[in-house]
BAVEX-384031 format. One record per residue (C-alpha): x, y, z; residue in one letter. Coordinates in steps of 0.02 Angstrom, whole numbers, plus 50000, padded with zeros to 5 digits. Layout:
! BAVEX-384031
X/Y/Z/A
...
***
This chain:
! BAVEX-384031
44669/56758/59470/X
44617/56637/59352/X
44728/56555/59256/X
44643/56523/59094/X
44496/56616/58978/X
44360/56513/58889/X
44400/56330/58976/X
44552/56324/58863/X
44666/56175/58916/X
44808/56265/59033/X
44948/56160/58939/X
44962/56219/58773/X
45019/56067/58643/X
45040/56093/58467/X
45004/55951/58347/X
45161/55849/58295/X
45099/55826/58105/X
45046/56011/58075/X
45045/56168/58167/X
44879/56171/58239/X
44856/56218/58442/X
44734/56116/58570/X
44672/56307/58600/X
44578/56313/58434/X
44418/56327/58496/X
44276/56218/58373/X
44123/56279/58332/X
44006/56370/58469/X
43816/56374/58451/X
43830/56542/58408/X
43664/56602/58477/X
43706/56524/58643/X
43861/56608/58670/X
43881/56705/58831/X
44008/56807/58897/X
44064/56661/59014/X
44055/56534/58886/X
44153/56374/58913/X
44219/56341/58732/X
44258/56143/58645/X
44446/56152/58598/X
44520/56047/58469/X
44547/55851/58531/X
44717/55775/58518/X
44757/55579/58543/X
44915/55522/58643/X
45057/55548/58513/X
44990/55739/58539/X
44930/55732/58354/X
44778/55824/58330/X
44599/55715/58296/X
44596/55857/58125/X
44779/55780/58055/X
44706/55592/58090/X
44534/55659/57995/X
44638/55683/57828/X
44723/55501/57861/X
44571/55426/57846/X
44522/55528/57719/X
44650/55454/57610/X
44585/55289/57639/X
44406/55324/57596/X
44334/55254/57430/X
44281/55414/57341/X
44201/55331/57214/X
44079/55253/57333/X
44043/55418/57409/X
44013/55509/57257/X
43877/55370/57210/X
43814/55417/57379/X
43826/55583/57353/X
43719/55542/57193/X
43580/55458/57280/X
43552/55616/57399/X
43538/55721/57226/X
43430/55610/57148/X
43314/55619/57315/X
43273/55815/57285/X
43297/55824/57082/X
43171/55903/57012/X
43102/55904/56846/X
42973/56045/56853/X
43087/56186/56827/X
43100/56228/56997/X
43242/56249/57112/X
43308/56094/57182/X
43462/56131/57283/X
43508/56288/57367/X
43702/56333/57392/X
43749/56480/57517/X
43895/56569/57479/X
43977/56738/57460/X
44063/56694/57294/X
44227/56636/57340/X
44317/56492/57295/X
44219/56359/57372/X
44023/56425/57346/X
44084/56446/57153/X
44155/56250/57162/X
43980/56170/57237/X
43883/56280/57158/X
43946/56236/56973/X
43984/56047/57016/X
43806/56024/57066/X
43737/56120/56913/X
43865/56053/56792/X
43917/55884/56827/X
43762/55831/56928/X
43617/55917/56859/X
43546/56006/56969/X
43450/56178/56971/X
43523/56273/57100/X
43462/56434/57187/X
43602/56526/57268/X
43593/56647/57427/X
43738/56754/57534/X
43722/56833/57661/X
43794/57013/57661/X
43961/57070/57735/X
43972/57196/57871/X
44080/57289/57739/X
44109/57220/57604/X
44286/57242/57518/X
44310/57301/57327/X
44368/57132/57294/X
44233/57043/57381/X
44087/57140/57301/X
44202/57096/57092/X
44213/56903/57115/X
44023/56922/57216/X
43967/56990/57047/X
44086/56886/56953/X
43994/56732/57012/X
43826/56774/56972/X
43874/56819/56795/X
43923/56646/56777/X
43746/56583/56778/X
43672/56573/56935/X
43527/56647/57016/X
43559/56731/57185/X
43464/56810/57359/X
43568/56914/57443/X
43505/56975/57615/X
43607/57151/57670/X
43515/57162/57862/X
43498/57334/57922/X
43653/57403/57948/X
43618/57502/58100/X
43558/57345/58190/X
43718/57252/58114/X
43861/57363/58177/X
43767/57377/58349/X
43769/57198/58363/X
43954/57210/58286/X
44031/57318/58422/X
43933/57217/58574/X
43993/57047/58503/X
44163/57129/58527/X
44160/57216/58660/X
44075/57074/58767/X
44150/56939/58691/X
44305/57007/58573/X
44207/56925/58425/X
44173/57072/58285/X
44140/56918/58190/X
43982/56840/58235/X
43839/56970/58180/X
43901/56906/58031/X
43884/56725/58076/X
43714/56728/58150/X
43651/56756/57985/X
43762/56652/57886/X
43701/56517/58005/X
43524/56537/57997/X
43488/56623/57811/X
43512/56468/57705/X
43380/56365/57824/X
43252/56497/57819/X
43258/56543/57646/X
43260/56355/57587/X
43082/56336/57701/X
43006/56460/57596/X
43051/56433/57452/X
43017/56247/57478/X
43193/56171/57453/X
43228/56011/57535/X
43415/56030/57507/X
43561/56128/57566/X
43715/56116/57515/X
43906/56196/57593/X
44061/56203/57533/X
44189/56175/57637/X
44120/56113/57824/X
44187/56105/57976/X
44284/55944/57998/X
44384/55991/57842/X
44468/56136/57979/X
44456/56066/58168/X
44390/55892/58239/X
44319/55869/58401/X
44266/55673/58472/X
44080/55792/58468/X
44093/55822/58317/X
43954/55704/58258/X
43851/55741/58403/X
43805/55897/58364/X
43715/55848/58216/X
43539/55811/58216/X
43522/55639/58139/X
43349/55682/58043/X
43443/55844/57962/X
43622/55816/57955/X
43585/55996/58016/X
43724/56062/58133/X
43662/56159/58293/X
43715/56320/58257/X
43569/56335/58141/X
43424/56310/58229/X
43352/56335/58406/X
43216/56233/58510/X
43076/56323/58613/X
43150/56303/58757/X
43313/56424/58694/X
43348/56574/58794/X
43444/56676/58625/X
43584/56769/58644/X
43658/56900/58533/X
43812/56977/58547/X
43830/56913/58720/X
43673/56970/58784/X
43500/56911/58780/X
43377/56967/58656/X
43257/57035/58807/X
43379/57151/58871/X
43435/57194/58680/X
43265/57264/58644/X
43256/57360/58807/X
43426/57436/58815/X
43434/57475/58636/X
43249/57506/58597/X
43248/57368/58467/X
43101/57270/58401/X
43085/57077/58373/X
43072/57132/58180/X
43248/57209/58191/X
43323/57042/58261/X
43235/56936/58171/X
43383/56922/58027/X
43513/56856/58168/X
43396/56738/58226/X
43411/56555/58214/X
43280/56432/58118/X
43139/56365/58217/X
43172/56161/58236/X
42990/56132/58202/X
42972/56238/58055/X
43150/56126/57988/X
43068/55971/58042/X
42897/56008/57957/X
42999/56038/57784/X
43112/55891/57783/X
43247/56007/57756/X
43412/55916/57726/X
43590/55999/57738/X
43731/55915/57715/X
43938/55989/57657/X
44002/55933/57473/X
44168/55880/57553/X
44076/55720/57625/X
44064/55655/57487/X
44200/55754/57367/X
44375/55752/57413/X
44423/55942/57444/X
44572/56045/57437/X
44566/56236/57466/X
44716/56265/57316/X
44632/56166/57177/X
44460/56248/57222/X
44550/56396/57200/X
44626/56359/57035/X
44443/56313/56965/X
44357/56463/57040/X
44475/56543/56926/X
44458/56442/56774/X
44263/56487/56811/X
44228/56631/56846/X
44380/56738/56860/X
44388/56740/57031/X
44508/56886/57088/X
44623/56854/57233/X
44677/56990/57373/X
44761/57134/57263/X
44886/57155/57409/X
44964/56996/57352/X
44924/56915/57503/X
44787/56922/57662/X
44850/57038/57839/X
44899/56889/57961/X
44945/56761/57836/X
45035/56722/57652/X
44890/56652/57569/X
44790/56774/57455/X
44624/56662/57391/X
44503/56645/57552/X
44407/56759/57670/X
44434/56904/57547/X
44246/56985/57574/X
44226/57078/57724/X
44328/57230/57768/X
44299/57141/57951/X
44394/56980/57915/X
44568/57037/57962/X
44497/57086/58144/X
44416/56931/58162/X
44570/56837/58144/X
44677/56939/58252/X
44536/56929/58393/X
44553/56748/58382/X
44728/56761/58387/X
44734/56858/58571/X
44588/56755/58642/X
44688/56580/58578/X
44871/56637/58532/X
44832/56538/58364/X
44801/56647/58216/X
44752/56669/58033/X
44914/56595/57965/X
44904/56443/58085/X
44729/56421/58022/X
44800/56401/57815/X
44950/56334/57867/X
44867/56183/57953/X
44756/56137/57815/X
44900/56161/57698/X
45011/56029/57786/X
44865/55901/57803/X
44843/55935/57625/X
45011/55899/57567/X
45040/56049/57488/X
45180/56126/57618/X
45296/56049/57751/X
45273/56062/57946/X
45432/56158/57926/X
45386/56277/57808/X
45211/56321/57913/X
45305/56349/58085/X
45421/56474/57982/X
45256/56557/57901/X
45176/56538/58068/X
45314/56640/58149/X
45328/56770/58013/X
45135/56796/57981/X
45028/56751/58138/X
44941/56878/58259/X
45002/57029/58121/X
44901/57171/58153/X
44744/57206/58042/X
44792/57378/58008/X
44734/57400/57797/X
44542/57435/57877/X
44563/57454/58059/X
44487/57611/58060/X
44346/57576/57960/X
44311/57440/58086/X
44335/57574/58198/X
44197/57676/58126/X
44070/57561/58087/X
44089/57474/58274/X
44079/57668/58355/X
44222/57652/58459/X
44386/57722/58477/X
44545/57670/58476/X
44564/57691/58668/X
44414/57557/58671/X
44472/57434/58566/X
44638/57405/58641/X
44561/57405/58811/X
44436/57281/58754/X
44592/57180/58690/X
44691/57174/58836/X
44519/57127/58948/X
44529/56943/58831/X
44726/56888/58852/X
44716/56723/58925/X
44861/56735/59060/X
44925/56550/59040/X
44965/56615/58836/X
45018/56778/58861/X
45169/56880/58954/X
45218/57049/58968/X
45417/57067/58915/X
45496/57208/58919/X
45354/57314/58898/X
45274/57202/58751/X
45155/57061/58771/X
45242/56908/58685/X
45177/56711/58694/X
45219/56628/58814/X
45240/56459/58683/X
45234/56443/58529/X
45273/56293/58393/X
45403/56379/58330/X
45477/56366/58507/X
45605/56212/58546/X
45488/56129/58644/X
45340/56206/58521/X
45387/56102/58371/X
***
């Protein structure tokens, strides 16, 4: 029997600074991901501190000042003075899309169009701060793909790779890049990316220099795609789908991106970011709501990933496949952020982490077509053996960093 899932590193370290795990995995391509996918884990150097904790060191040596001028020059690049959009920001309308989109329109001046992707399901609180947003002044495309497609493609992305999540990804990868093609936008602009959450010595690589365009976006002509696990061939003739029906999850052609000089680039490149003050000002703003519950299933915060009913099975997904969970995820961020201890995140860790997503399990349930018989088998099929035991009946880690020799 194997002994690990993924390619995850067999010893499992966690980072002397925060709380984070070398099983986090980074960012896949999400249209290449297979059911034997080897996945990029999170890099740490040889005082086991992860490469994400020595990110935010640098970060408070970098001259903000200078990178807001070069922020500046980027804006002034695509400013336009013709009334047109200049700028699109994708978002859902939580804390971070309502940040960029009003710093770019407010303090910089620009005429932004803004476009989200829909949730699987969205949430009552999702759908108020959603709406919230756009009655703050901003013009909005949402794209809601046919849900019949979507929760196929749901319960096959978790059933072949325990990843409910990444129907919803697809799009979120590849709307913004279409949409700014037609509507002849040179410039996209994030909110919070990637190396603000996990660093890999790759990281860089997988941009494309021309673009600053991550891979996950787009896809050459010599991609095989695959949804959900499987190939888009044998999608269309198991399920009797059409290249129309799966055209929404597909990613940008590289052509069509390099034909429109499309740029896309993250605000917190060039603006120094923290998740809590974004939060504050997304309030201040638009009266952005946080989770009613007081806080989010699998962690204590209460201000981020608040749209989709899906969100709490995502987490706990990642949780069996990497024994890391939603609160490590906040908790690690917090720490390199100053605004908790190490200490205080293994104790939240340990109280929060891998807590089961119960508040909409069974409308997960129900839009996925499964039972509950299938979903726990499909859990069980993705527990790495080098992370998890069987004790007395229950399945418990085998290490954590709230262990001695964890923390």
């Amino acid at each position: 029997m194997k002994k690990t899932t993924f390619g995850l590193p067999e010893k499992i370290i966690f980072c002397k600074k925060c709380v984070e795990s070398n099983q986090r995995f980074l960012g896949s391509v999400q249209h290449k991901i297979t059911r034997n996918e080897i996945k990029d884990t999170a890099l740490f150097d040889e005082e086991e501190v992860c490469l994400s904790c020595r990110y935010y060191e640098e970060k408070e040596k970098t001259d903000w000042k200078l990178k807001e001028k070069e922020l500046i020059d980027i804006l002034d690049r695509h400013r336009r003075n013709d009334g047109q959009y200049d700028v699109l920001v994708p978002g859902s309308g939580g804390k971070d899309s309502i940040f960029t989109s009003f710093v770019l329109k407010e303090k910089y001046n620009m005429h932004p169009l803004t476009c989200t992707w829909a949730p699987g399901m969205y949430t009552d609180i999702g759908w108020k701060n959603y709406k919230s947003w756009l009655s703050s002044g901003f013009d909005n495309y949402l794209l809601t793909p046919n849900k019949k497609v979507h929760s196929l493609l749901t319960r096959l992305a978790f059933k072949n790779l325990l990843h409910p999540f990444q129907t919803f990804a697809l799009g979120q990868n590849s709307l913004a890049s279409r949409l700014a093609i037609e509507k002849k936008i040179d410039l996209v602009v994030y909110g919070d990316g990637a190396s603000e959450k996990a660093v890999g010595n790759n990281f860089k690589a997988k941009r494309n220099r021309n673009t600053n365009l991550e891979r996950n976006h787009y896809a050459t002509k010599d991609d095989e795609i695959f949804l959900a696990g499987e190939s888009v061939e044998d999608l269309m003739k198991k399920y009797n789908l059409t290249k129309s029906d799966l055209n929404p999850f597909m990613p940008t052609d590289i052509e069509k991106i390099f034909e429109s000089n499309l740029e896309i680039m993250h605000i917190t490149d060039y603006i120094n970011y923290n998740p809590q003050d974004n939060y504050y000002f997304a309030k201040k703003k638009t009266n952005f709501q946080v989770n009613p519950d007081g806080r989010s299933e699998g962690t204590y915060t209460k201000y981020q990933s608040l749209d989709d009913k899906l969100d709490g099975l995502h987490h706990y997904t990642w949780f069996i496949k990497t024994g890391r969970g939603r609160t490590t995820e906040d908790a690690a961020i917090e720490v390199r952020n100053k605004i908790i201890t190490r200490e205080e995140a293994v104790a939240l860790v340990k109280k929060y982490d891998g807590e089961f997503p119960k508040k909409y399990f069974k409308d997960c349930l129900e839009y996925m077509s499964i039972t509950e018989d299938e979903f726990f088998d499909t859990i069980e099929k993705f527990r790495p053996p080098h992370i998890w035991e069987k004790v007395n009946g229950e399945w418990k880690l085998k290490k954590a960093v709230w262990h001695k020799d964890g923390a």
